[in-house]
N, C-alpha and C positions, 0 to 999 in steps of 0.2 A: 144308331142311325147312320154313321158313317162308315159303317160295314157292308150294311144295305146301299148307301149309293157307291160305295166301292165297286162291291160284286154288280150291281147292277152299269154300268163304268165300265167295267173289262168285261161285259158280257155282250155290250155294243161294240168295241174294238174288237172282240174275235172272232165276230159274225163279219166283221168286212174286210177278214185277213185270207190273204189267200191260202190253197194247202198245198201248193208249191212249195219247197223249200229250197228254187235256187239252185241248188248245190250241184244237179244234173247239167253238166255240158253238152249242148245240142248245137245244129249248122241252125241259123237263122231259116227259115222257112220262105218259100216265094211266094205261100199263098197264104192265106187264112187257113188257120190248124183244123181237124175236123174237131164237132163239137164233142168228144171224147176225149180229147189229148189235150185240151186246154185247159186253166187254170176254170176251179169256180168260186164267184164270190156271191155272201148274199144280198142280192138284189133284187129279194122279193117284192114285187107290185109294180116293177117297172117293165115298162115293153122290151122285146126281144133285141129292138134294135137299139135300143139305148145300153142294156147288158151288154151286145157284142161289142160297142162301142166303148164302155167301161173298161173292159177288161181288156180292149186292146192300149186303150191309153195306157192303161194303167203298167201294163206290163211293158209298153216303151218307156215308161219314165222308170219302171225299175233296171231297167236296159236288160232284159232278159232274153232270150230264145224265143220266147212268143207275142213281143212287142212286133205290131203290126200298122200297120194304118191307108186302110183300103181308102186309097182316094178319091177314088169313083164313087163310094158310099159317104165319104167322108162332104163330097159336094153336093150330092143332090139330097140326102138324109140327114134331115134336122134331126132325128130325135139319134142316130147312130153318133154325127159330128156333135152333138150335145155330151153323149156318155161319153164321146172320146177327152173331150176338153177336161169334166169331171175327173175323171182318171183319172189323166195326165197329170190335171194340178193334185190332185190331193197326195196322189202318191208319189209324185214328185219333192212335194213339201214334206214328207215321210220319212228323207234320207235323212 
């Protein structure tokens, strides 16, 4: 039984890890990356705007090359500033 909630345990943390691995050195970007070049996590069943949202938080709080945070989207888009917040904290609290 406790094998089973193990594997099933790490099979939830590695669905929401990115497959970045960091290690590449890039100049910070001025804009939002295109959606090819940027980290993905899975965020199946949530809207577009809360994913782009996710993963920009998420990738400023790991202080990365594709940490972002469109302000413009950030003020008038609940659900983008919602996935930003998410990010931010979770993988902020990660370190």
């Amino acid at each position: 039984m406790r094998l089973i909630t193990a594997f099933i345990l790490c099979s939830i943390i590695m669905g929401c890890a990115s497959t970045d691995t960091g290690k590449r050195q890039r100049s910070k970007p001025s804009d939002p990356l295109p959606p090819s070049t940027r980290p993905t996590y899975n965020l199946a069943g949530y809207p577009p705007a809360f994913k782009d949202g996710y993963i920009d938080g998420c990738e400023t709080a790991k202080k990365t090359s594709y940490g972002h945070k469109d302000e413009s989207r950030f003020t008038k888009d609940s659900q983008y500033r919602n996935g930003w917040k998410d990010g931010f904290n979770i993988c902020f609290n990660k370190k």
